[in-house]
CHARMM internal coordinates of N, CA and C (Angstrom, degrees):
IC EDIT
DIST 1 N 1 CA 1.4590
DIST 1 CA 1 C 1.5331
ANGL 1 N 1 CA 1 C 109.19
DIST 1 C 2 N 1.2975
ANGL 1 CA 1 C 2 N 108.26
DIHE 1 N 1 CA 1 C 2 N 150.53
DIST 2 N 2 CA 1.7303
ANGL 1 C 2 N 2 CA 114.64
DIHE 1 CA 1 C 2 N 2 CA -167.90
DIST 2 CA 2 C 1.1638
ANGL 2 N 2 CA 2 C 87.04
DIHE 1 C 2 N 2 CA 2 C -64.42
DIST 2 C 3 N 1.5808
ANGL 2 CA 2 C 3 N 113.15
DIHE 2 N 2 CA 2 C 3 N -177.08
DIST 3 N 3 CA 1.5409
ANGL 2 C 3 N 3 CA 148.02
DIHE 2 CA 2 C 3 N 3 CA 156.43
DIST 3 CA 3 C 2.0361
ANGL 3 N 3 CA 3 C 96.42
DIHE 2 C 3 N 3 CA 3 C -71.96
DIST 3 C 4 N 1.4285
ANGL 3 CA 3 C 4 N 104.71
DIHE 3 N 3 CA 3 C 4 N 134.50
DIST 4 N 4 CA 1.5265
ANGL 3 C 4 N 4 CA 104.67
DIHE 3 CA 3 C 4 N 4 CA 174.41
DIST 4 CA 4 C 2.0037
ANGL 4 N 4 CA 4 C 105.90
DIHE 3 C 4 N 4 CA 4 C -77.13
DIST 4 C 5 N 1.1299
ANGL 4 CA 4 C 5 N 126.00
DIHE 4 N 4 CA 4 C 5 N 111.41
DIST 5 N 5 CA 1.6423
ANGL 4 C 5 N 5 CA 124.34
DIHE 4 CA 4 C 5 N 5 CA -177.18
DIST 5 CA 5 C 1.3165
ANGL 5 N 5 CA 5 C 105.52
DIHE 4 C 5 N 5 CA 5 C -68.97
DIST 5 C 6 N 1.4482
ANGL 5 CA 5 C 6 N 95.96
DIHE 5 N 5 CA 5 C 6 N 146.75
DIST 6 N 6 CA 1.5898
ANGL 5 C 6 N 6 CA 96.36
DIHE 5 CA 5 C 6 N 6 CA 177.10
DIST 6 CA 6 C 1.5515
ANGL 6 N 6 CA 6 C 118.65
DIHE 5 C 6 N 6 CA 6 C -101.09
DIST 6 C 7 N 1.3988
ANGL 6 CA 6 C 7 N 121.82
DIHE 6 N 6 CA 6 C 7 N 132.59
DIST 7 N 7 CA 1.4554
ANGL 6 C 7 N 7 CA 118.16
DIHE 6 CA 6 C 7 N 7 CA -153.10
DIST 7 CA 7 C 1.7352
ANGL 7 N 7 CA 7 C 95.31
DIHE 6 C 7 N 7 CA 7 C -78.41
DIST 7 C 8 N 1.1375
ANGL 7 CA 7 C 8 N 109.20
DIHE 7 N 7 CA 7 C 8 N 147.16
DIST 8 N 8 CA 1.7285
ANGL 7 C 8 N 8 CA 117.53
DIHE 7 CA 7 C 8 N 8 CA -142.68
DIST 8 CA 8 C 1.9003
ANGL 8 N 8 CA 8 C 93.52
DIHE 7 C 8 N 8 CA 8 C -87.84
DIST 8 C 9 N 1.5090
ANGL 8 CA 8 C 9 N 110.89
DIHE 8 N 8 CA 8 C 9 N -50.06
DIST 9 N 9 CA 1.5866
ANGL 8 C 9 N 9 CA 121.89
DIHE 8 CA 8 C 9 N 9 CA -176.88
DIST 9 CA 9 C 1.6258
ANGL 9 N 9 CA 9 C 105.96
DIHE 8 C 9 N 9 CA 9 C -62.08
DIST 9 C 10 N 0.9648
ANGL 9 CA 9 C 10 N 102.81
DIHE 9 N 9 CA 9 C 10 N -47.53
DIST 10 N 10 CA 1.8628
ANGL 9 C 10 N 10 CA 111.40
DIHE 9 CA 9 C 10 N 10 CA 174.52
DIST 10 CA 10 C 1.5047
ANGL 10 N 10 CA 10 C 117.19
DIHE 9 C 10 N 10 CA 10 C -53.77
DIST 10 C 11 N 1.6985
ANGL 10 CA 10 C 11 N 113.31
DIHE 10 N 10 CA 10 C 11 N -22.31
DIST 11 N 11 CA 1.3810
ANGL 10 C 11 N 11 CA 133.10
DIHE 10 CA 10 C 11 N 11 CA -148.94
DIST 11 CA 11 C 2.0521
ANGL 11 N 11 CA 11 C 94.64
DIHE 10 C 11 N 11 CA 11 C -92.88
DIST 11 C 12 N 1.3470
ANGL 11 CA 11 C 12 N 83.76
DIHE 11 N 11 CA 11 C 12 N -43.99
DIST 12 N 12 CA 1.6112
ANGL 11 C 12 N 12 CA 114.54
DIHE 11 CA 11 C 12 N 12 CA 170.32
DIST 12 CA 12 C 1.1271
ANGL 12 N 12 CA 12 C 125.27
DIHE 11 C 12 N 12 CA 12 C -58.58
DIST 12 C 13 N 1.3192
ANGL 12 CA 12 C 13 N 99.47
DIHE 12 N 12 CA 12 C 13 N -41.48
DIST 13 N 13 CA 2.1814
ANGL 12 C 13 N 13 CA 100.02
DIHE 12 CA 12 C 13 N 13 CA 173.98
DIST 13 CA 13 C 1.0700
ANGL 13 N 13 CA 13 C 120.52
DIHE 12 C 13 N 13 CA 13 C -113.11
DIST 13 C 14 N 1.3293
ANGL 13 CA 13 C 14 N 125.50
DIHE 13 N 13 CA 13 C 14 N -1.34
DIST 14 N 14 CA 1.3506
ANGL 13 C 14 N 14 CA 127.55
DIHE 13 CA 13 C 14 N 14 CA 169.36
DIST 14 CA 14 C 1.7689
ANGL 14 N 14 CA 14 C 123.13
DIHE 13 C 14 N 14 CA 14 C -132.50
DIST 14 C 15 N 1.5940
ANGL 14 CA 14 C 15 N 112.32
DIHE 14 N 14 CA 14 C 15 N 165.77
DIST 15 N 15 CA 1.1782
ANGL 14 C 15 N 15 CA 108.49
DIHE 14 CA 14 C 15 N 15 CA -136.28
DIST 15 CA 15 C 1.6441
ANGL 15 N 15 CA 15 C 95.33
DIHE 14 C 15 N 15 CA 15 C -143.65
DIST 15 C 16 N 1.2454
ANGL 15 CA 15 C 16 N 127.42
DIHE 15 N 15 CA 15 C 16 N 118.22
DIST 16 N 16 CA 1.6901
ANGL 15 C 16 N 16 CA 120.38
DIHE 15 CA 15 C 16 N 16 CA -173.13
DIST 16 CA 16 C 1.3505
ANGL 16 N 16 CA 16 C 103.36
DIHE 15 C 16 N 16 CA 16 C -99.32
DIST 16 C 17 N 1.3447
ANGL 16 CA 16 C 17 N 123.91
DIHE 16 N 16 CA 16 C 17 N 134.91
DIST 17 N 17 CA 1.1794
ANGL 16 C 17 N 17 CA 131.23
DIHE 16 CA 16 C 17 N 17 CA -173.35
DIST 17 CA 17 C 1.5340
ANGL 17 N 17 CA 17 C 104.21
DIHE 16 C 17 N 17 CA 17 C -98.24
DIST 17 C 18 N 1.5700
ANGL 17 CA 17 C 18 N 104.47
DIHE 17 N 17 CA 17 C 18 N 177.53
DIST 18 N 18 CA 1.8335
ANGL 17 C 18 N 18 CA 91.05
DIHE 17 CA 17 C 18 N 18 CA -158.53
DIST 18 CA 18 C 1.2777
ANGL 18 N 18 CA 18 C 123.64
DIHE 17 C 18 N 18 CA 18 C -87.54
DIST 18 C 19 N 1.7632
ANGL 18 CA 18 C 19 N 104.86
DIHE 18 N 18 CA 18 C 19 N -0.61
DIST 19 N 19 CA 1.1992
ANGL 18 C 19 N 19 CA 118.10
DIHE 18 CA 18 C 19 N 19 CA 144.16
DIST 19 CA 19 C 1.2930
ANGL 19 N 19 CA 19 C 150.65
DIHE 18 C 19 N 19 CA 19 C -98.12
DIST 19 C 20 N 1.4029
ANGL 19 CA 19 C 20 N 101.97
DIHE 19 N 19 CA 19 C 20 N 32.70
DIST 20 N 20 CA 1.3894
ANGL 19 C 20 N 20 CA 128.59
DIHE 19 CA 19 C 20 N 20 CA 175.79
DIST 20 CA 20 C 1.9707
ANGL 20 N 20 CA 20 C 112.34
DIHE 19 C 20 N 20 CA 20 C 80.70
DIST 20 C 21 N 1.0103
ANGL 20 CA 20 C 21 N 136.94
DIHE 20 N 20 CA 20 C 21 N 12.06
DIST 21 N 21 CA 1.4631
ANGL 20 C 21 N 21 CA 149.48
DIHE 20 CA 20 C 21 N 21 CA 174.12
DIST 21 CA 21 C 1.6345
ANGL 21 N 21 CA 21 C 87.51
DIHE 20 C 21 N 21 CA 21 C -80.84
DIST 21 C 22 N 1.8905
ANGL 21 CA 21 C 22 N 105.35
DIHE 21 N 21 CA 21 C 22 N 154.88
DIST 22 N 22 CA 1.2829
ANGL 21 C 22 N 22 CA 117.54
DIHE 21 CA 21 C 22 N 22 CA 179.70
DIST 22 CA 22 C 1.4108
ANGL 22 N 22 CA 22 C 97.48
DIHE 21 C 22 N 22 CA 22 C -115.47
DIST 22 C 23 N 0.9730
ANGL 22 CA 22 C 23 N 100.78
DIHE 22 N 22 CA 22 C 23 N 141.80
DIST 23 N 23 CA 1.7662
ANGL 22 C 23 N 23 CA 116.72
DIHE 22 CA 22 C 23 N 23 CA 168.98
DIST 23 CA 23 C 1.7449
ANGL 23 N 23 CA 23 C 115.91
DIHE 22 C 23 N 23 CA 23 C -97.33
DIST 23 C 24 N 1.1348
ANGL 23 CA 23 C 24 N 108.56
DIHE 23 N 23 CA 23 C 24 N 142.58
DIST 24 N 24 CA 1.4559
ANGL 23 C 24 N 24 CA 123.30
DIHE 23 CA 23 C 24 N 24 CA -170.80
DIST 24 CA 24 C 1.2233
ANGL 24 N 24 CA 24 C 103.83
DIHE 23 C 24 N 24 CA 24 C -140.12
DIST 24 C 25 N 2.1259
ANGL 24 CA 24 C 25 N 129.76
DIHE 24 N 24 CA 24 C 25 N 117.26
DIST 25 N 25 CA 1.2557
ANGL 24 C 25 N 25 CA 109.01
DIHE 24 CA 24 C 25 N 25 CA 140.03
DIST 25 CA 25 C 1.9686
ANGL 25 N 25 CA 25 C 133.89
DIHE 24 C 25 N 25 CA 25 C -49.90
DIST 25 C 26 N 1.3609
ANGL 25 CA 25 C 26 N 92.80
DIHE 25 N 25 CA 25 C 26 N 169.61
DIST 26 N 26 CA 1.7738
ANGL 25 C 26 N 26 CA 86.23
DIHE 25 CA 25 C 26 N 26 CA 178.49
DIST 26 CA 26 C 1.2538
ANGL 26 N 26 CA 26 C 84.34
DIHE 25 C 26 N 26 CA 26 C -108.29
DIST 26 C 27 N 1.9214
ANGL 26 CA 26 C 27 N 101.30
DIHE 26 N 26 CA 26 C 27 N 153.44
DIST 27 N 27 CA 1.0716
ANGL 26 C 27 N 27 CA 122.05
DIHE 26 CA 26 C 27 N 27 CA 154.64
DIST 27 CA 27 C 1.5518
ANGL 27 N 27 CA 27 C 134.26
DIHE 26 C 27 N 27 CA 27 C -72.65
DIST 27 C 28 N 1.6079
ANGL 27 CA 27 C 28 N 101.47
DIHE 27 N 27 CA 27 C 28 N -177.77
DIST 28 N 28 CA 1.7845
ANGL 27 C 28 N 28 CA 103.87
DIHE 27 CA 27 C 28 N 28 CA 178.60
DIST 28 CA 28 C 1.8499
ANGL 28 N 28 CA 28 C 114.19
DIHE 27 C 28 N 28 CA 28 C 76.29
DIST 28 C 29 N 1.6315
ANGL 28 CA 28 C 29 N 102.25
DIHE 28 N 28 CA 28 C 29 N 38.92
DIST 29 N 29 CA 1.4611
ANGL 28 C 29 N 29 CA 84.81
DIHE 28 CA 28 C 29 N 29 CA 177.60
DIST 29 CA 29 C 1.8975
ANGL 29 N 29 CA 29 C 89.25
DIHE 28 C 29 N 29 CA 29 C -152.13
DIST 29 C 30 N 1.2801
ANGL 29 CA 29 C 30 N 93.25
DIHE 29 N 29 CA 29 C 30 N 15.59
DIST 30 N 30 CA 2.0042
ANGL 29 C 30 N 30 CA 92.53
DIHE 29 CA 29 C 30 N 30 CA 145.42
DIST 30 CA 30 C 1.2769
ANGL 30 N 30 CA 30 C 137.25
DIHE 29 C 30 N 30 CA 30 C -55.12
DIST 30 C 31 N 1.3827
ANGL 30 CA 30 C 31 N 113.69
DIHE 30 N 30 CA 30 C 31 N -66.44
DIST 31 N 31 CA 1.8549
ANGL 30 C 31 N 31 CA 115.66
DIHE 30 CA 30 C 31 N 31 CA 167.83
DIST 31 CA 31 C 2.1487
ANGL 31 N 31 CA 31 C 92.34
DIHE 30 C 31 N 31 CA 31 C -141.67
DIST 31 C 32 N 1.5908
ANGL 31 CA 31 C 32 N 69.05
DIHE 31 N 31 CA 31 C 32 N -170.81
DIST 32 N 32 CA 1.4466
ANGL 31 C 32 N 32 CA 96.60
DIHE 31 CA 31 C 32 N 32 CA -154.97
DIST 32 CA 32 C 1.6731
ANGL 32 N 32 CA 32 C 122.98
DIHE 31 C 32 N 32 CA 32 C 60.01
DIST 32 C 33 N 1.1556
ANGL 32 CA 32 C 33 N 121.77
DIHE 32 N 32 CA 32 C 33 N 66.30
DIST 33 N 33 CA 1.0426
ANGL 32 C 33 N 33 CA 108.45
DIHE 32 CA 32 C 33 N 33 CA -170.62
DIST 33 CA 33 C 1.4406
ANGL 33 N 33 CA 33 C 132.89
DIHE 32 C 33 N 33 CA 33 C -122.66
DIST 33 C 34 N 1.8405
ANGL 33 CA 33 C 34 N 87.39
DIHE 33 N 33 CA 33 C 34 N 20.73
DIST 34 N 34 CA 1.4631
ANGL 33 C 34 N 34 CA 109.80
DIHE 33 CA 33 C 34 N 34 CA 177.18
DIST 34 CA 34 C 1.6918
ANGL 34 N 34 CA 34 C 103.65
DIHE 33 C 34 N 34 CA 34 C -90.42
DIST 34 C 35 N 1.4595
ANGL 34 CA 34 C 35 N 104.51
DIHE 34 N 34 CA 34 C 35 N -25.35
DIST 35 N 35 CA 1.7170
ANGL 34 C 35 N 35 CA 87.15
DIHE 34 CA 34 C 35 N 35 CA -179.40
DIST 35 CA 35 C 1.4829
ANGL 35 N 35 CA 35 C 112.26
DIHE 34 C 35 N 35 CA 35 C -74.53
DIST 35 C 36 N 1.5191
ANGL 35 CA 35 C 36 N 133.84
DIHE 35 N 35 CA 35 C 36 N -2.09
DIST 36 N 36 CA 1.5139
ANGL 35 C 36 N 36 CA 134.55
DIHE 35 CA 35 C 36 N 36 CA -139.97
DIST 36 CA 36 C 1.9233
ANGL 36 N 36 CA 36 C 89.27
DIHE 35 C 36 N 36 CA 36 C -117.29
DIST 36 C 37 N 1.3046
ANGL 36 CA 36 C 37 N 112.47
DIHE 36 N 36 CA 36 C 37 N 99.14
DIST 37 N 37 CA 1.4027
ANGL 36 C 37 N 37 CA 97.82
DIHE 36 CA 36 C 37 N 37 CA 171.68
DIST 37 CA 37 C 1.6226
ANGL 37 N 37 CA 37 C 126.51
DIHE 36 C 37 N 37 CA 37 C -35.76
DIST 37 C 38 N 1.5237
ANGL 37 CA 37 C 38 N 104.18
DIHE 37 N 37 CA 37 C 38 N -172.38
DIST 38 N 38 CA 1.7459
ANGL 37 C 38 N 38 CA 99.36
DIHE 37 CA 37 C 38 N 38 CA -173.86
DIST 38 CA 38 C 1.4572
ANGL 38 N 38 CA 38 C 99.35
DIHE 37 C 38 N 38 CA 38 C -95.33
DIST 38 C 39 N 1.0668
ANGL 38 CA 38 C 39 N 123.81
DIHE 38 N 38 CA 38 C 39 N -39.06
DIST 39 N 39 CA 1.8861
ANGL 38 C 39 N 39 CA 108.08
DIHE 38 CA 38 C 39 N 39 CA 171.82
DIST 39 CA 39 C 1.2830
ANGL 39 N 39 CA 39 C 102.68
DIHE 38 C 39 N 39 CA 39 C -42.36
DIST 39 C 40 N 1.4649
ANGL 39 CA 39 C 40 N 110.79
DIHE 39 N 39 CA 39 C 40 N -83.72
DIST 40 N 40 CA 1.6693
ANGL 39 C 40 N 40 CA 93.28
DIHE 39 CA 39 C 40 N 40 CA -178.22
DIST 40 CA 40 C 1.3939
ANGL 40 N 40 CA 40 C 136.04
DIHE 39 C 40 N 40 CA 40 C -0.84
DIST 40 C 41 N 1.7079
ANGL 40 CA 40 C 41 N 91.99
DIHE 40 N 40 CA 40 C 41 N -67.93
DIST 41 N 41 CA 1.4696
ANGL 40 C 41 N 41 CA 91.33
DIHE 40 CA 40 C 41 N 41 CA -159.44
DIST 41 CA 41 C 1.4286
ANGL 41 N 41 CA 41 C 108.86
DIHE 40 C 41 N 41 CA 41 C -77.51
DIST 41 C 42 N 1.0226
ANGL 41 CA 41 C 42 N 105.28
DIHE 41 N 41 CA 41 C 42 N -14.60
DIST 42 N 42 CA 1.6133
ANGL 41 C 42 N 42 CA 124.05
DIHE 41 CA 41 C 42 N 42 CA 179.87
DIST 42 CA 42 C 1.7272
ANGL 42 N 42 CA 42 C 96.96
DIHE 41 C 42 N 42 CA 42 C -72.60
DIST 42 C 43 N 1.1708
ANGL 42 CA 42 C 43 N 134.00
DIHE 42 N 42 CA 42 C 43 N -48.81
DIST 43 N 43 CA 1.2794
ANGL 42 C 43 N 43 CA 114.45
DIHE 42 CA 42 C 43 N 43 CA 156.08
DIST 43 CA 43 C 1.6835
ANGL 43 N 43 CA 43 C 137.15
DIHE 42 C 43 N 43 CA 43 C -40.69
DIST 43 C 44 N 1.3119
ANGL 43 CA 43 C 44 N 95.78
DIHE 43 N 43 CA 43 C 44 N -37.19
DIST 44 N 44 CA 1.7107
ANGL 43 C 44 N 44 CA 104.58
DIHE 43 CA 43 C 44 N 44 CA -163.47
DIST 44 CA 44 C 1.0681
ANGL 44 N 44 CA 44 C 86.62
DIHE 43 C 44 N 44 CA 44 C -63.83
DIST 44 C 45 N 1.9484
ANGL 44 CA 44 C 45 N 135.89
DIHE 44 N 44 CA 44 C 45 N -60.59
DIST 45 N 45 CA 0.9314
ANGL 44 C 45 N 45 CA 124.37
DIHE 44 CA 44 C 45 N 45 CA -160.55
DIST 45 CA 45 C 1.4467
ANGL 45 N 45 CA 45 C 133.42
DIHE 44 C 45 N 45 CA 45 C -26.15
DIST 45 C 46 N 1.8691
ANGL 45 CA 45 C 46 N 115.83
DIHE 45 N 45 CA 45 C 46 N -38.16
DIST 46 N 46 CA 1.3244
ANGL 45 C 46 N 46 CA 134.95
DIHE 45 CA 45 C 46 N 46 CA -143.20
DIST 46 CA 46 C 1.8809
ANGL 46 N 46 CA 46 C 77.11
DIHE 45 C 46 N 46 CA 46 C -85.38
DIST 46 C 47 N 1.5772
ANGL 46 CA 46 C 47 N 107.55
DIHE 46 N 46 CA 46 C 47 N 163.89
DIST 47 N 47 CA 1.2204
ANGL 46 C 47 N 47 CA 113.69
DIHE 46 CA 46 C 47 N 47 CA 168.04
DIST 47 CA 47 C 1.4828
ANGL 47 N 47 CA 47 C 119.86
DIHE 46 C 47 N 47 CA 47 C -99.65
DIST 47 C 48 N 1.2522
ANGL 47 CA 47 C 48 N 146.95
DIHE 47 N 47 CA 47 C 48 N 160.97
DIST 48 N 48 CA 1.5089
ANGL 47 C 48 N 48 CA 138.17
DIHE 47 CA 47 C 48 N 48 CA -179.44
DIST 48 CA 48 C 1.6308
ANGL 48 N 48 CA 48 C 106.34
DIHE 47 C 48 N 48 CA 48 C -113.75
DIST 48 C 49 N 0.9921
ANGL 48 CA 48 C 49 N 99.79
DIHE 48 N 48 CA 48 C 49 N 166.32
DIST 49 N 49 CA 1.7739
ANGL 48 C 49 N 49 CA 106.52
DIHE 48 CA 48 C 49 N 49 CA 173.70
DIST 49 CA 49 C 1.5228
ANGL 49 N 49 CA 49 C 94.83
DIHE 48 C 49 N 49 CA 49 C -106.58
DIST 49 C 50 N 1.3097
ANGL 49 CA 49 C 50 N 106.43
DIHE 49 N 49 CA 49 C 50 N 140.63
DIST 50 N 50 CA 1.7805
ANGL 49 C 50 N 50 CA 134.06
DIHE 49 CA 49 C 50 N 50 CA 165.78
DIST 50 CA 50 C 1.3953
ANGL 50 N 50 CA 50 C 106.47
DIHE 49 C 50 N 50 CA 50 C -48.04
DIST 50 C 51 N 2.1110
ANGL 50 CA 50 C 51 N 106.64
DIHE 50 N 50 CA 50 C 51 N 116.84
DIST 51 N 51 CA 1.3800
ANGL 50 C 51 N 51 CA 80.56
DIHE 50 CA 50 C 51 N 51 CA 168.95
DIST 51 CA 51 C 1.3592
ANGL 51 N 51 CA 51 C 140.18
DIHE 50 C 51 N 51 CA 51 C -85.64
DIST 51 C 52 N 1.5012
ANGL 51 CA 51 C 52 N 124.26
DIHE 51 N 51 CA 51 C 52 N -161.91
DIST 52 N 52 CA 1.2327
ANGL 51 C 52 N 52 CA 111.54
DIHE 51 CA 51 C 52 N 52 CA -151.77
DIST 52 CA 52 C 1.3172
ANGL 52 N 52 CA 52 C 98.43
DIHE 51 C 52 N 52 CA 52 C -88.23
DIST 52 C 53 N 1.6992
ANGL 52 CA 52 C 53 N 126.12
DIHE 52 N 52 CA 52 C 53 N -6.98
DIST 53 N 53 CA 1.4296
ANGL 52 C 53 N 53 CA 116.98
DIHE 52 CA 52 C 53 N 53 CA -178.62
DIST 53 CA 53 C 1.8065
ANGL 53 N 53 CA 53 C 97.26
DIHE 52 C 53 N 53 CA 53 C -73.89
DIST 53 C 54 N 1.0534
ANGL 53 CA 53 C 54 N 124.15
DIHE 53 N 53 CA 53 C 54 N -35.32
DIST 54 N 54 CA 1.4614
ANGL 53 C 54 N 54 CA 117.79
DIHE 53 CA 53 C 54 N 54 CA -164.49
DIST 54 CA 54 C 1.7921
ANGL 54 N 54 CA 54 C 92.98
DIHE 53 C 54 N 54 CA 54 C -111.90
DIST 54 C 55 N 0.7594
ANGL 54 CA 54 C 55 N 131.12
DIHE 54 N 54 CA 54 C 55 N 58.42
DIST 55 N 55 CA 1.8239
ANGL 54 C 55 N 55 CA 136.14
DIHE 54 CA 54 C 55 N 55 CA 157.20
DIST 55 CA 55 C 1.2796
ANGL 55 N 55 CA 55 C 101.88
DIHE 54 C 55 N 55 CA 55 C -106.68
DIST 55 C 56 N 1.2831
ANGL 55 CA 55 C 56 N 125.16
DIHE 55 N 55 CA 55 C 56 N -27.55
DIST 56 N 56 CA 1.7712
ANGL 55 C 56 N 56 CA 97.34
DIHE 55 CA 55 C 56 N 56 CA -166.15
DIST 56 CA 56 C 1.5483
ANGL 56 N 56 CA 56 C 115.26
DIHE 55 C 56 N 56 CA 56 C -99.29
DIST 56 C 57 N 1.8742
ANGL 56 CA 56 C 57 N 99.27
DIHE 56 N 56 CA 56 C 57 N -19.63
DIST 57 N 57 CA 1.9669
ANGL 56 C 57 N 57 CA 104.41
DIHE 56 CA 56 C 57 N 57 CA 158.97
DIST 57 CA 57 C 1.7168
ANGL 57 N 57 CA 57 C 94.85
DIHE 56 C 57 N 57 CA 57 C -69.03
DIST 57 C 58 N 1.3656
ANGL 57 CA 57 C 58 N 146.16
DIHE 57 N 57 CA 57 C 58 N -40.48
DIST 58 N 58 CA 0.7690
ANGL 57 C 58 N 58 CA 130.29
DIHE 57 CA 57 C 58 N 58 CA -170.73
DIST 58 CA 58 C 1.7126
ANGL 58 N 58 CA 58 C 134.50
DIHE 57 C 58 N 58 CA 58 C -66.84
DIST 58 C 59 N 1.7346
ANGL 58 CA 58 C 59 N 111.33
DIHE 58 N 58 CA 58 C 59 N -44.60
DIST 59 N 59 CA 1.8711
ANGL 58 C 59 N 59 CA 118.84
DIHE 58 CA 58 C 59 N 59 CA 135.11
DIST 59 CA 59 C 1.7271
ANGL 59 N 59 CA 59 C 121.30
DIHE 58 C 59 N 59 CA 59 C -26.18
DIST 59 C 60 N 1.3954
ANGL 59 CA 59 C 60 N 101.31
DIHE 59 N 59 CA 59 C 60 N -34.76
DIST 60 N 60 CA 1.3909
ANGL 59 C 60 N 60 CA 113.35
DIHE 59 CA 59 C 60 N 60 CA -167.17
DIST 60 CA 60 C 2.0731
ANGL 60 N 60 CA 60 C 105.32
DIHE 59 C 60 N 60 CA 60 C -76.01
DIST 60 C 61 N 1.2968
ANGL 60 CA 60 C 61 N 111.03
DIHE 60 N 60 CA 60 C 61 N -34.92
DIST 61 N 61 CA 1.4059
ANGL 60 C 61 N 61 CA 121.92
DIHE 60 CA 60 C 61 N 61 CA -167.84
DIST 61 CA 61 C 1.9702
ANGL 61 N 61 CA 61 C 98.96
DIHE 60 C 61 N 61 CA 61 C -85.10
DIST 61 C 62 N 1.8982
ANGL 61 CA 61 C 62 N 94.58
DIHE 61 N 61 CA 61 C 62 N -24.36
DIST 62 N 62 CA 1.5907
ANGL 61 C 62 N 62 CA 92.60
DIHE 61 CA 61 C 62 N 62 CA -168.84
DIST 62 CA 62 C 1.1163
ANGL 62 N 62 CA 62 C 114.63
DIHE 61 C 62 N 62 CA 62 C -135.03
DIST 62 C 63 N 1.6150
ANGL 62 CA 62 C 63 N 95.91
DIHE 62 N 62 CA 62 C 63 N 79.04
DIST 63 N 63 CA 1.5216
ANGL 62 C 63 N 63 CA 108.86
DIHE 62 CA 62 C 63 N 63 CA -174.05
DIST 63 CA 63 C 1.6794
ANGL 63 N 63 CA 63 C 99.66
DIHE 62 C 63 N 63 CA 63 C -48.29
DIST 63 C 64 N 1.3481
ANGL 63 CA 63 C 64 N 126.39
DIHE 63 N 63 CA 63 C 64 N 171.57
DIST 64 N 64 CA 1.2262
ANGL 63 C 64 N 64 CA 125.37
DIHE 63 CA 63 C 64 N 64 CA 139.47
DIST 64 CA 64 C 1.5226
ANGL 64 N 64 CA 64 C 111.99
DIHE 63 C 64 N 64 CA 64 C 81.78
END
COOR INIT
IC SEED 1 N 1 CA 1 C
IC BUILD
């Protein structure tokens, strides 16, 4: 059986932590970002973990 490939764009936005959880920036902090107070944006900064409904298509994109 092949090697499972790892999908290359998926490889790019997400991030496995060393206990196996995926990391995700948040969106909505491209433009406009004078209407979005500074907490806000000061939130977006932080990264989120994948939830658990979409973690296991997400294992699936990152083998390995």
């Amino acid at each position: 059986m092949p090697k499972a490939k790892t999908n290359r764009s998926a490889a790019k936005r997400f991030k496995k932590t060393a206990t196996g959880k995926i990391v995700r920036r948040k969106s909505l902090k491209r433009h406009m970002l004078t209407s979005k107070t500074r907490a806000r944006k000061r939130r977006l900064r932080k990264a989120a973990v994948v939830d658990s409904a979409d973690s296991k298509r997400m294992q699936r994109l990152l083998p390995g």
